[in-house]
C-alpha positions as a LaTeX table, in Angstrom:
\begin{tabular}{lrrr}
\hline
Residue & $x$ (\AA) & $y$ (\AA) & $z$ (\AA) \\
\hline
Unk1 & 55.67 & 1.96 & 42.53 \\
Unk2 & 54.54 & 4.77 & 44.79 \\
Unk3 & 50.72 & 5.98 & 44.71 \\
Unk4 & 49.69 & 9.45 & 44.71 \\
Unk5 & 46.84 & 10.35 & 46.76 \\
Unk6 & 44.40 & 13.10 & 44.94 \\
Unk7 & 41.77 & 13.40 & 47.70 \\
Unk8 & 40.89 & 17.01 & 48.69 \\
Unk9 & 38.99 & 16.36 & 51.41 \\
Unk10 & 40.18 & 12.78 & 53.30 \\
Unk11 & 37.44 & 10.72 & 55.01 \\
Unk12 & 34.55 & 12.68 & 52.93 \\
Unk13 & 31.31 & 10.41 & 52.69 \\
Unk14 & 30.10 & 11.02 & 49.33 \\
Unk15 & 26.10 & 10.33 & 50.38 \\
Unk16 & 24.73 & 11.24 & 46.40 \\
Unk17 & 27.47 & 9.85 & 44.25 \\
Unk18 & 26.92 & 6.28 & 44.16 \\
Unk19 & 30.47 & 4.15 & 43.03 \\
Unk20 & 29.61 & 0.41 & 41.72 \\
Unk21 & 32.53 & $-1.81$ & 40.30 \\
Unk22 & 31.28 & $-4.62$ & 37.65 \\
Unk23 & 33.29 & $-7.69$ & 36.50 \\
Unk24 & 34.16 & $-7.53$ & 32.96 \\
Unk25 & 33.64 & $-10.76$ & 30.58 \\
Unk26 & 35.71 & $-11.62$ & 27.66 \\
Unk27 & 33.76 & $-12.83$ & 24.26 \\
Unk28 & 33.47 & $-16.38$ & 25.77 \\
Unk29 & 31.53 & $-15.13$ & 29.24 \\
Unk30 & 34.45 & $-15.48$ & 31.39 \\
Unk31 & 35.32 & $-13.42$ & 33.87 \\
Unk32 & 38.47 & $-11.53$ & 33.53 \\
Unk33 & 40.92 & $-11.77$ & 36.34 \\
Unk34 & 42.03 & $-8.01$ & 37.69 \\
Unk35 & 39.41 & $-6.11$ & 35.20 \\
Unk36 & 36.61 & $-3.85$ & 36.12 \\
Unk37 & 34.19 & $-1.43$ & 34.60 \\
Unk38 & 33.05 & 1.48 & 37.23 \\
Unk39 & 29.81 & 2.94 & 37.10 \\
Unk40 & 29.44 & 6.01 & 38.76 \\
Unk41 & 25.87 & 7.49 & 39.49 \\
Unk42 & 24.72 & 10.90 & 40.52 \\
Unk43 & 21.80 & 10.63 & 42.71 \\
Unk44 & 20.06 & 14.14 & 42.48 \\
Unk45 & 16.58 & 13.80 & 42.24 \\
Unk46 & 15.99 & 17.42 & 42.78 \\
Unk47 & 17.68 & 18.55 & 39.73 \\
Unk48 & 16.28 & 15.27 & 37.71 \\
Unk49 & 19.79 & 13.17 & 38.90 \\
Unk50 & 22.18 & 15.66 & 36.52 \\
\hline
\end{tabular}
């Protein structure tokens, strides 16, 4: 399977978006193998982080 590559501007470093990958855990605590949640923050404190 071939990717498709949807960057606009390659090798931009995004300084106020802040990317954080968790593990996810089944009903038992587990970790599950190849599963993530993504939490993606917007660090603007000048217009109250929106």
């Amino acid at each position: 399977m071939e990717f498709i590559d949807h960057e606009l501007v390659p090798d931009y470093e995004f300084a106020e978006i802040l990317y954080e990958e968790r593990t996810v855990f089944d009903n038992a605590g587990a970790a599950v193998d190849g599963l993530h949640a993504v939490w993606i923050t917007l660090n603007n404190p000048v217009q109250l982080y929106s």
